[in-house]
C-alpha positions, 0 to 999 in steps of 0.5 A: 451128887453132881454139878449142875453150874460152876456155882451150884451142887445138887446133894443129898445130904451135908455134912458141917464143919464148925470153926470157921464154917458156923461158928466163928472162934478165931479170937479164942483159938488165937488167944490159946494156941499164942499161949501154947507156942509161947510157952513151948518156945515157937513162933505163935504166928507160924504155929496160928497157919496149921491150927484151923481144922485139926484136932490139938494133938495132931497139931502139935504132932507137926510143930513139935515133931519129935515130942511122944504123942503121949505128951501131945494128947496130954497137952491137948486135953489141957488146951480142950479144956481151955477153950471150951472156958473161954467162950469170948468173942465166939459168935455166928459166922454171918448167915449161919443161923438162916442156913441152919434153919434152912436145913430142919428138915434136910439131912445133914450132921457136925463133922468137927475136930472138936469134943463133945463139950467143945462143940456144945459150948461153941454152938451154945454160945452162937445161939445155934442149933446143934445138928442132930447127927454129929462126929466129934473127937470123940467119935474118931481115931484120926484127926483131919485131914484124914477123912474118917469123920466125913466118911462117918457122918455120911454113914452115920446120915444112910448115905454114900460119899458121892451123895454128900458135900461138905462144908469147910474153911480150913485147908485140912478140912478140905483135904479130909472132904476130898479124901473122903470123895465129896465136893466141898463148899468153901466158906470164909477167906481160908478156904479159898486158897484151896479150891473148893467147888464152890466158894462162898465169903460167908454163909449169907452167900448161899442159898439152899432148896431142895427138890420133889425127889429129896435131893438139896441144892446149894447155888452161891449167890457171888 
């Protein structure tokens, strides 16, 4: 995979975060994790900078540093359920359905930090399509930024890291791409602080083609 302008990547093959890069939660991840802190005694608008990209229990690994993780896991199967309830205000990010029609026929996976029930809820609840490939927490024993998803899913589609980008909004999210040695598209107001290759405001700002040999070209239109 290469650069071809400061604003378009030449890949053969994506590989998706959901939460903030497709579908858009954040009303529901707030609602819960404010639950969470307060009942935990920490400040919810310090504990809200750390939740976006990990899986629950690595999130309160660092807020709650010197708690078993035993406590932590158990915690966070109460928290999954949670939010897989609580569907509220779950809707697209902006040109997610367009861009996912767009990649039918492309290879691409889910890479997300949330379980399968999860992920089918919140995809459900956006009106959109649930790739076909998808690693989910299921599916890994560490949680982003450690890179195993991404370094999965790219298995998982037949193709090498330096064959894929990935698609993230969240600062460990583009920790796991890179570690995982792929370029990243950085979507939403998160992800620009962390320097993606290529940023785009929302999903409207892409655009996607492919070429006579398969590979698949992402040119940000802003």
């Amino acid at each position: 995979m290469t650069a071809t302008t400061p604003a378009t990547l030449t890949a053969r093959a994506l590989l998706l975060d959901m939460d903030g890069t497709l579908v858009n939660s954040d009303a529901v991840v707030e609602r819960c994790w404010r639950r969470w802190a307060e009942r935990h005694g920490l400040d919810a608008a310090e504990a809200l900078k750390v939740v976006h990209g990990r899986q629950g229990y690595a999130t309160m690994a660092l807020l709650l540093p010197d708690r078993p993780m035993a406590e932590n896991h158990a915690d966070n199967r109460v928290m999954l359920a949670e939010e897989t309830a609580d569907l509220d205000g779950v809707v697209p990010v902006p040109g997610a359905p367009a861009f996912l029609a767009s990649l039918a026929d492309l290879p691409h996976a889910l890479v997300t930090s949330a379980d399968r029930n999860l992920a089918e809820a919140r995809m459900g609840a956006a009106d959109l399509p649930m790739p076909e490939v998808r690693i989910t927490a299921e599916s890994v024993g560490a949680s982003k930024p450690d890179p195993e998803g991404f370094l999965k899913g790219a298995a998982a589609l037949g193709f090498t890291p330096e064959d894929c980008v990935v698609f993230e909004d969240s600062e460990a999210g583009i920790r796991a791409g890179r570690a995982a040695g792929m370029r990243i598209v950085g979507v939403g107001p998160r992800a620009a602080a962390f320097a993606p290759d290529v940023h785009v405001p929302d999903l409207t700002d892409l655009k996607v083609g492919s070429t006579a040999d398969g590979s698949i070209t992402l040119t940000a239109l802003r």
